[in-house]
MARNU-640567 format. One record per residue (C-alpha): residue in three letters; x, y, z; residue number from 1. Coordinates in Angstrom, 3 decimals. Layout:
BEGIN
['ala',[X,Y,Z],NUM],
...
//
This chain:
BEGIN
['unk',[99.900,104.404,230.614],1],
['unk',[96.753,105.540,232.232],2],
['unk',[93.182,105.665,229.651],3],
['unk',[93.814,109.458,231.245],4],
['unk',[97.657,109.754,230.613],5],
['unk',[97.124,108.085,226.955],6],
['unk',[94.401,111.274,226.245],7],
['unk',[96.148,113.586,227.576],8],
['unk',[99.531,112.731,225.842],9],
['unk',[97.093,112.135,222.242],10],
['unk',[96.097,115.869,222.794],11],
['unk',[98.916,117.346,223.554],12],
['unk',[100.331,115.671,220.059],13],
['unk',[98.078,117.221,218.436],14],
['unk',[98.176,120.278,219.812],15],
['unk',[101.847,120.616,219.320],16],
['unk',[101.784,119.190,215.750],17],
['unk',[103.380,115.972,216.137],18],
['unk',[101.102,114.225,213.930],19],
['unk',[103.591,110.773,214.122],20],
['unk',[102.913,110.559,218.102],21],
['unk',[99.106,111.149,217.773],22],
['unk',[98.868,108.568,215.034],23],
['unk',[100.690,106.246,217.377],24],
['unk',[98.565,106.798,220.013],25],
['unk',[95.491,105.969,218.034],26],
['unk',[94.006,102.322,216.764],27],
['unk',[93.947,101.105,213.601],28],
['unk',[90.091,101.413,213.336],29],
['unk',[90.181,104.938,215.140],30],
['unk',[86.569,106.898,214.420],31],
['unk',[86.139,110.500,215.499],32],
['unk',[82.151,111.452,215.595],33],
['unk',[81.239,115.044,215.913],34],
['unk',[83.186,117.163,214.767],35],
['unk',[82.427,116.890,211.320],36],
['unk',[78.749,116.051,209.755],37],
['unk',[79.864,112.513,208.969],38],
['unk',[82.703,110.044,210.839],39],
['unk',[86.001,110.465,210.537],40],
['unk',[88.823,107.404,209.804],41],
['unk',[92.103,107.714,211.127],42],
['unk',[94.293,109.229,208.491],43],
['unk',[91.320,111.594,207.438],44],
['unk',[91.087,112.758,211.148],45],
['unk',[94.808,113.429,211.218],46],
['unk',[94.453,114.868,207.795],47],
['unk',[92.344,117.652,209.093],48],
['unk',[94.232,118.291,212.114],49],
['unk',[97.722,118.693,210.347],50],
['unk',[95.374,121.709,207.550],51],
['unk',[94.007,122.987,210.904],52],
['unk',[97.107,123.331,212.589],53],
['unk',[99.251,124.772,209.410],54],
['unk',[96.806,126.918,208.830],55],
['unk',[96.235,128.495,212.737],56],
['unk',[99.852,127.949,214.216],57],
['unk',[98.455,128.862,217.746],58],
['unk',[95.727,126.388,217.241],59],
['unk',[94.275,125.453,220.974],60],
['unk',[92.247,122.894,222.096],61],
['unk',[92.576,124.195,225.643],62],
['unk',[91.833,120.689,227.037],63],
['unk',[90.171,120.787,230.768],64],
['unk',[88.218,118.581,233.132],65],
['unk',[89.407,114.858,232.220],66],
['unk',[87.744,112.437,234.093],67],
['unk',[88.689,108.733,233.699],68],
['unk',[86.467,105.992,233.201],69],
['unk',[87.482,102.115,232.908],70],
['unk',[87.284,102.472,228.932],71],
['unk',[88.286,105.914,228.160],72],
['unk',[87.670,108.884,229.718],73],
['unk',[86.209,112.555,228.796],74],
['unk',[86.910,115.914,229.009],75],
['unk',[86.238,119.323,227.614],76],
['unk',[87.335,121.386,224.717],77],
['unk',[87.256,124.715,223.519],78],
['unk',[89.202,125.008,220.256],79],
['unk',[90.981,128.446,219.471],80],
['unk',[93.797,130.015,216.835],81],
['unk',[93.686,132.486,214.219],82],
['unk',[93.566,131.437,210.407],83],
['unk',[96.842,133.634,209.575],84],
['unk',[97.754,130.627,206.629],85],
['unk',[95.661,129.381,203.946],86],
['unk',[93.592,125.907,204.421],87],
['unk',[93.095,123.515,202.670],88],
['unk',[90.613,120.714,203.097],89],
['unk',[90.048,118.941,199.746],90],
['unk',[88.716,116.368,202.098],91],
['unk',[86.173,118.041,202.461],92],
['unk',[85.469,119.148,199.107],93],
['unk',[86.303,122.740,199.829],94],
['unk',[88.471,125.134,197.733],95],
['unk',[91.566,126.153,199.364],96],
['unk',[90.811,129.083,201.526],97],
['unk',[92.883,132.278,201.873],98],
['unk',[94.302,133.430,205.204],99],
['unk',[91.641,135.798,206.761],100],
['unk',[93.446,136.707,209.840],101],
['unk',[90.172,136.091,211.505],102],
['unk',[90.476,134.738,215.333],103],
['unk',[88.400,131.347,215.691],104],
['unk',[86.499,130.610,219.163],105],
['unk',[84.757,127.414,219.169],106],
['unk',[82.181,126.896,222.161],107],
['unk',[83.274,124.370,224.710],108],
['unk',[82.442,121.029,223.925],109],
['unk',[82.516,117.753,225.818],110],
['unk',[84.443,114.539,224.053],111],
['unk',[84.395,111.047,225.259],112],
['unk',[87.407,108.951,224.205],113],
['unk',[87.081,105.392,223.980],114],
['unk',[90.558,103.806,225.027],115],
['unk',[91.316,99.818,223.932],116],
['unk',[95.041,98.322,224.556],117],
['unk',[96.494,101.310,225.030],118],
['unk',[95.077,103.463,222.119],119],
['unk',[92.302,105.818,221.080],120],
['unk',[89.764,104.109,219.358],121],
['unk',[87.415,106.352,219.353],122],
['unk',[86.987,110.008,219.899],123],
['unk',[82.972,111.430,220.177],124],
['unk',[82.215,114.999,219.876],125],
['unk',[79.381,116.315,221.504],126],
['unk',[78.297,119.077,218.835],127],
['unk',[76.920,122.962,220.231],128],
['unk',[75.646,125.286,217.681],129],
['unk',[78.261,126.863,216.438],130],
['unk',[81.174,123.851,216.887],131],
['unk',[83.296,121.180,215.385],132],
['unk',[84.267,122.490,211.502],133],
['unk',[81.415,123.825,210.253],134],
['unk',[81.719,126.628,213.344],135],
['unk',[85.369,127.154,212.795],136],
['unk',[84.343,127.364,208.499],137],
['unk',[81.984,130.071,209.458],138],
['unk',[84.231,131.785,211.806],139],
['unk',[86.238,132.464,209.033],140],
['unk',[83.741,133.287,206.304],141],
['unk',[83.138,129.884,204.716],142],
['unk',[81.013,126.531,204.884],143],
['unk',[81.012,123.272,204.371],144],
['unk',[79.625,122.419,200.722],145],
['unk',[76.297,121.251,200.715],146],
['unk',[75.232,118.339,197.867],147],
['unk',[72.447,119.394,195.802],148],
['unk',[69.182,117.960,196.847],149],
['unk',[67.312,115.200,194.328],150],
['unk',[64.473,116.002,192.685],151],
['unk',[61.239,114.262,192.165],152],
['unk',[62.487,112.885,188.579],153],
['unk',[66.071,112.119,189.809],154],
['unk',[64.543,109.673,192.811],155],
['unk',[62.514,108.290,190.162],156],
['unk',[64.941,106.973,187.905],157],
['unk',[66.877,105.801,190.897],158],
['unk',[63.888,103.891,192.269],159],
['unk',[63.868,102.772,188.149],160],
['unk',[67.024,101.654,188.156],161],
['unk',[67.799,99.983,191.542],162],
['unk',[70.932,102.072,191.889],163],
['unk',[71.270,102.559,195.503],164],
['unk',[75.180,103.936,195.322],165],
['unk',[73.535,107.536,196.390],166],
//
């Protein structure tokens, strides 16, 4: 398969919910930047897609303007659906939200997918105010958690103790 046929088919996977053919379309060491405010693995990325497509059935990437390149290729997206299920991203940190009923319409973005032996290794989001998950969360009335900031004392006793783990 072409870098373009292999993209097209991942999408399309997706897309349709066949979560077994996208996962075999994708590396071991798969990354997807961009969509989310940190890097995505492989099972987390498919993770998300399966909540996002149970919770919008007519969830749309509407996938346009693939160009190949000799290690990928890119192409633009514009994800659509309507939340008419609840979704749940513990992933993510987030309660499980209700069904709003609330149509989602992402701006268009352009993705670059990086293609070795066959499979998508890597998958780059170009984030647009207003796109990848934290849009779609506010399209329906929610956000992405955000962790507490440290104060002057709690940097402190982490510059005490050596503890760099945060």
């Amino acid at each position: 398969m072409s870098n373009e046929e292999v993209v097209k088919s991942f999408i399309t996977a997706l897309q349709s919910g066949d979560f077994e053919l996208a996962a075999g379309l994708m590396s071991d060491n798969f990354v997807a930047g961009g969509f989310t405010p940190d890097p995505l693995d492989k099972g987390e990325f498919l993770a998300m897609q399966s909540e996002l497509h149970d919770a919008m059935p007519d969830y749309d990437f509407h996938f346009s303007d693939i160009q190949e390149h000799e290690n990928g290729a890119e192409a633009l997206i514009q994800i659509t659906g309507t939340h008419t299920r609840d979704l749940e991203l513990p992933i993510f940190g987030l309660p499980l939200i209700p069904a709003t009923g609330l149509a989602v319409d992402l701006p268009q973005m352009h993705t670059q997918y990086r293609v070795t032996d066959g499979k998508i290794a890597e998958i780059r989001f170009e984030s647009a105010p207003g796109s990848g998950l934290p849009g779609l969360l506010q399209q329906i009335g929610t956000e992405l958690p955000v962790l507490p900031r440290l104060g002057t004392e709690d940097i402190r006793r982490l510059n005490e103790s050596g503890d760099t783990s945060i």
